[in-house]
ROZA-604339 format. One record per residue (C-alpha): x, y, z. Coordinates in pm, whole numbers, padded with zeros to 5 digits, always signed. Example, Ala and Ser with C-alpha at 12.3 -4.5 7.8 and 13.67 -1.06 7.14 Angstrom:
BEGIN
+01230-00450+00780;+01367-00106+00714;
END
This chain:
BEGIN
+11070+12423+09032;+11120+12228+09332;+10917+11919+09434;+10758+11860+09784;+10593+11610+09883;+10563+11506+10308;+10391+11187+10356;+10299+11148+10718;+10259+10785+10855;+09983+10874+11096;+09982+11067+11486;+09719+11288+11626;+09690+11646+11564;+09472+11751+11856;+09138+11678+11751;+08824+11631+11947;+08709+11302+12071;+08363+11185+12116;+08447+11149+12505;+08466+11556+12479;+08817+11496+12573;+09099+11596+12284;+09393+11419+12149;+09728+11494+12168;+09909+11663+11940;+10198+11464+11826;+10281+11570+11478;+10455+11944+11574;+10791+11878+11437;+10622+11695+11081;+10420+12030+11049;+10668+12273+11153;+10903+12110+10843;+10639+12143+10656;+10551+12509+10699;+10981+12591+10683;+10950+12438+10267;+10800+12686+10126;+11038+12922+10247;+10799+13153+10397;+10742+13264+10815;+10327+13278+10772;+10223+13073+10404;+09896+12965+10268;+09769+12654+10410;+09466+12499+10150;+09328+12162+10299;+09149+11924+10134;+08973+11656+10361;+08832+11452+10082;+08944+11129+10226;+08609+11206+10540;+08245+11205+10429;+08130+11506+10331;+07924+11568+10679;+08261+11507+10886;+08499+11735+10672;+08374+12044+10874;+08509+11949+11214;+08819+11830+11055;+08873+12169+10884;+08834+12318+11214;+09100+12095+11372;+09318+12185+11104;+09270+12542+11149;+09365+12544+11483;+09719+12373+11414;+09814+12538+11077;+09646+12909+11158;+09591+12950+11531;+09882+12789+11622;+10130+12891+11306;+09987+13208+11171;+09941+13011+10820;+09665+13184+10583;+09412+12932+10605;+09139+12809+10332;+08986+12478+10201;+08825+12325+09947;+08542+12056+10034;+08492+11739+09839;+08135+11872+09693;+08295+12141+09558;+08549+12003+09304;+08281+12038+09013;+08347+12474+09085;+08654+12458+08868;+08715+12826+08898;+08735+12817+09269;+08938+12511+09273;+09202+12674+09051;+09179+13008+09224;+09260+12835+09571;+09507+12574+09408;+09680+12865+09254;+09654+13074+09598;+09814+12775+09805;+10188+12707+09889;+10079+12434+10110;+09826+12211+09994;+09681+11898+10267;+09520+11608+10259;+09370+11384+10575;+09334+11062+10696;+09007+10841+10578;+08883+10623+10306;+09228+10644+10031;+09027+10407+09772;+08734+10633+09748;+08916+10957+09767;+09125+10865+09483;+08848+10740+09267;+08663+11098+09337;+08967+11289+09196;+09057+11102+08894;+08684+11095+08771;+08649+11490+08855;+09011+11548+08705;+09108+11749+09069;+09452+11440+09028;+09553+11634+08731;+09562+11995+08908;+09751+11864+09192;+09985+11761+08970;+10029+12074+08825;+10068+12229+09163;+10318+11958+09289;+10516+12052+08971;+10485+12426+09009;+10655+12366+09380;+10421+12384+09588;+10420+12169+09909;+10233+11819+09874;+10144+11644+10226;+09901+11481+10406;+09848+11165+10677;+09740+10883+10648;+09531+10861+10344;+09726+11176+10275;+10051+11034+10263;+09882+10731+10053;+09785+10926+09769;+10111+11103+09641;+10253+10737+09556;+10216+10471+09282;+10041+10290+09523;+09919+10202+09893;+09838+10004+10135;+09451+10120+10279;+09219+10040+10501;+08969+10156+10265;+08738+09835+10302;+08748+09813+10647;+08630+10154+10694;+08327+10115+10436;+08220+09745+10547;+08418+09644+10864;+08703+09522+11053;+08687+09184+10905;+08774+09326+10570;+09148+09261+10428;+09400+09577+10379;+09414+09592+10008;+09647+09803+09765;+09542+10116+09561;+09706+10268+09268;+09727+10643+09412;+09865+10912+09181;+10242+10819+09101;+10386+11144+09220;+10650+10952+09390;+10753+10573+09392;+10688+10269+09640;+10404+10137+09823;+10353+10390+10115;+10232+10182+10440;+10067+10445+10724;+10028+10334+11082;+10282+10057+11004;+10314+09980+11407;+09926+09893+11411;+09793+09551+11431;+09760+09410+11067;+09969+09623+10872;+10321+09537+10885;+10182+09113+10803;+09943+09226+10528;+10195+09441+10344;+10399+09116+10349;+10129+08870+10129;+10025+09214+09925;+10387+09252+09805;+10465+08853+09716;+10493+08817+09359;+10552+09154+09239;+10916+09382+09240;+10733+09663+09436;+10906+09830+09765;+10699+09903+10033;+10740+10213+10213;+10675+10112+10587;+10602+10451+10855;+10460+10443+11184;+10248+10696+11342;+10483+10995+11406;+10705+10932+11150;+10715+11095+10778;+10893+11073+10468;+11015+11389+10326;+11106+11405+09949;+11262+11703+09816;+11331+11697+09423;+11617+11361+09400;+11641+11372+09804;+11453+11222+10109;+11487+11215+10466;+11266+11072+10759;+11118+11308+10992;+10988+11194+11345;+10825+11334+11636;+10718+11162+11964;+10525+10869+11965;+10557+10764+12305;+10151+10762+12324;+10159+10447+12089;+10424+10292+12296;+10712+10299+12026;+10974+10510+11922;+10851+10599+11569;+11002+10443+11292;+11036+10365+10909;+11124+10061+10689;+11156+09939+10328;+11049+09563+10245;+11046+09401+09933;+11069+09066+09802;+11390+08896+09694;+11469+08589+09492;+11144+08401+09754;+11349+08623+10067;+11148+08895+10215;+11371+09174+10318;+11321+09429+10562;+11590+09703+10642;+11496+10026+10847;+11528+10367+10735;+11796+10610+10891;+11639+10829+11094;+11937+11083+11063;+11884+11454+10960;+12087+11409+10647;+11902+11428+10310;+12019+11153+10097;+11966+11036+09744;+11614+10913+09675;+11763+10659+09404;+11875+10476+09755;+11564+10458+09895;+11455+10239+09628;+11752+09995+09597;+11713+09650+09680;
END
């Protein structure tokens, strides 16, 4: 089968602010690639949320459901984080999906909940089975070795360093969301030093797209974060650290290349 994964660098998706006011929605193009993988017109859309609390998953499912079903006509279900232990449902919907989502939030703690409930090991299984892996954020995070997160910042502060988590290995690299935002691109930098690891760089509005041995780099507008969006690979290199951005071209190319130095 066919492997899919979409890892999504951040953007808004039209969600609610406290204000009343809403976001714009910036990642059309990302979602509309998304929905054209599995080959179908209307699929089913499962999404997950498990990187929120469990008292801010509902209005997050709702925001969802207005992109991927309101807006697309996707068949629309999800599975919330307090109900992982209901292995029957989980496998029924897993099994149901050809489009399965994760959010932005807390990457370290998310990833800790699914290995000790198992829930890593059936979206493996689904990954491998073909369906279509994706997510944001801490939804792009989690389909790689390994991240770059936020995750202590949003439990205990701002004044809390970006650290790396090991994520599920689906795909190589250190993925690196929201790389235009203050802090990231320079903390990536002193995470990396020392190790042969490649760091997958993407600003908001900007996704990777890996298809079996092939990857491209999707964008949309990010004109709302002042920058045209963007992706990079870094690494370091005999004490050198490197930085070369990504094409941006429509072309899939081999994924071997993404990862040479």
């Amino acid at each position: 089968m066919t492997k899919k994964i979409v890892a999504i660098g951040g953007g808004e998706n039209g969600r609610k602010l406290k204000d009343g006011t809403y976001a714009k929605y910036e990642t059309g193009p990302i979602d509309e690639e998304i929905i054209k993988l599995t080959g179908k017109e209307h699929p089913n859309f499962l999404f997950l949320g498990h990187a929120q609390p469990i008292d801010h998953q509902k209005q997050y499912f709702k925001c969802m459901r207005d992109i991927y079903n309101k807006r697309y006509g996707c068949a629309y279900k999800t599975i919330r984080s307090d109900e992982l232990d209901n292995e029957e449902k989980v496998d029924k919907l897993i099994e149901w999906a050809d489009i399965i989502y994760e959010g932005g939030g807390n990457t370290l703690d998310m990833i800790e909940m699914w290995k000790s409930s198992g829930f890593d090991k059936k979206l493996e299984k689904a990954w491998k089975s073909g369906k279509v892996m994706c997510g944001v954020s801490a939804g792009g995070n989690c389909w790689f070795e390994s991240c770059s997160s936020d995750s202590l910042k949003i439990k205990y502060g701002p004044n809390q360093p970006f650290i790396l988590v090991d994520c599920l290995g689906f795909a190589k690299g250190v993925f690196v969301p929201h790389c235009d935002e203050k802090g990231r691109e320079e903390s990536i930098k002193d995470l990396l030093k020392g190790t042969d690891k490649i760091g997958l760089l993407f600003s908001n509005c900007s996704a990777l797209e890996i298809v079996d041995d092939n990857y491209r780099i999707i964008t949309s507008d990010a004109s709302n974060h002042n920058i045209e969006a963007y992706a990079k690979k870094v690494y370091w290199n005999n004490n050198k650290y490197i930085e070369k951005f990504l094409d941006l071209s429509d072309n899939l190319k081999p994924i071997k290349d993404l990862y040479k130095k």
